[in-house]
N, C-alpha and C positions, 0 to 999 in steps of 0.2 A: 832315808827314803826321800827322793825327789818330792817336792810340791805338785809335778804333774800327776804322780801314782795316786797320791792322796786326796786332789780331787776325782780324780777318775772313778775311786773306791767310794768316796763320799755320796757321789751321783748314781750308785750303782747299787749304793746299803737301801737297810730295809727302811731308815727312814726316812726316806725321798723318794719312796713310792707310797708313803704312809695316808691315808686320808684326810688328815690334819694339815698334810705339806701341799696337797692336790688339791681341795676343793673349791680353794679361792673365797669369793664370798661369797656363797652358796653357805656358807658353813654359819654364817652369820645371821641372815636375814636372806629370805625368799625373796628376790626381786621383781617376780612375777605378780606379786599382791598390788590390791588395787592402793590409791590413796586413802589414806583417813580424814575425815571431813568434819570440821569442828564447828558449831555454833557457839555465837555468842551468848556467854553465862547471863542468864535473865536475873533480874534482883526484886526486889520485894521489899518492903517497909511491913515488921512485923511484929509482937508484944515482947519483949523480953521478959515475960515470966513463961506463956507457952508455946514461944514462936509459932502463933495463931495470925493469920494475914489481918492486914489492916488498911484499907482500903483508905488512902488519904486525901482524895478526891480528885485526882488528876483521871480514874478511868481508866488506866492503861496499864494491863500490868501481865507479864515481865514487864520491865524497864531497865533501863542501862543503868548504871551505879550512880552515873553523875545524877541521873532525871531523877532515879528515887531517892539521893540525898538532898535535891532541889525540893522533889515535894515533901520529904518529911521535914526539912526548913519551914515552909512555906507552910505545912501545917501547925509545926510549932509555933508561928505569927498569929497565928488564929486562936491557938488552941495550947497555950502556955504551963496549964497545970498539968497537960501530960508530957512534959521533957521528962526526960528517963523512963520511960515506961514505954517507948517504942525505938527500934533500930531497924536499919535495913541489913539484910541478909541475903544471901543467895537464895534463888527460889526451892532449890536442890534442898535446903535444910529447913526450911518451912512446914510446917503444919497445916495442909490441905481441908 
């Protein structure tokens, strides 16, 4: 069989009218959908026995990862017997 016959048959079978060979990326993901819009993960300084917030005195809280491992430093200067008994965490897994 020629090469020409057996594309012609190839283009003509049923699966290259299939909806799998047709839909493009449509099939994939709607590209109609708006964007997704992500904020920045807020952080927290909080107990590590019941990830209960802990307010270290900076006032401001979420806080970005750096600022609350600066304040939970900078309370540990002050306040040295509670090392280990506080960490920062996401605000997302906190205890409100």
């Amino acid at each position: 069989m020629l090469q020409e016959d057996q594309l012609s048959m190839i283009l003509r079978g049923a699966a290259a009218h299939s909806a799998l060979r047709t839909t493009g990326l449509q099939k994939f993901a709607n590209m109609e959908r708006e964007n997704v819009l992500f904020e920045d993960e807020g952080y927290i300084v909080a107990s590590v026995d019941d990830l209960s917030v802990r307010d270290v005195g900076k006032g401001r809280m979420p806080m970005t990862k750096d600022a609350a491992y600066q304040a939970l430093y900078g309370y540990f200067d002050d306040h040295p017997e509670e090392k280990g008994s506080l960490q920062v965490v996401p605000m997302a897994e906190a205890r409100t």
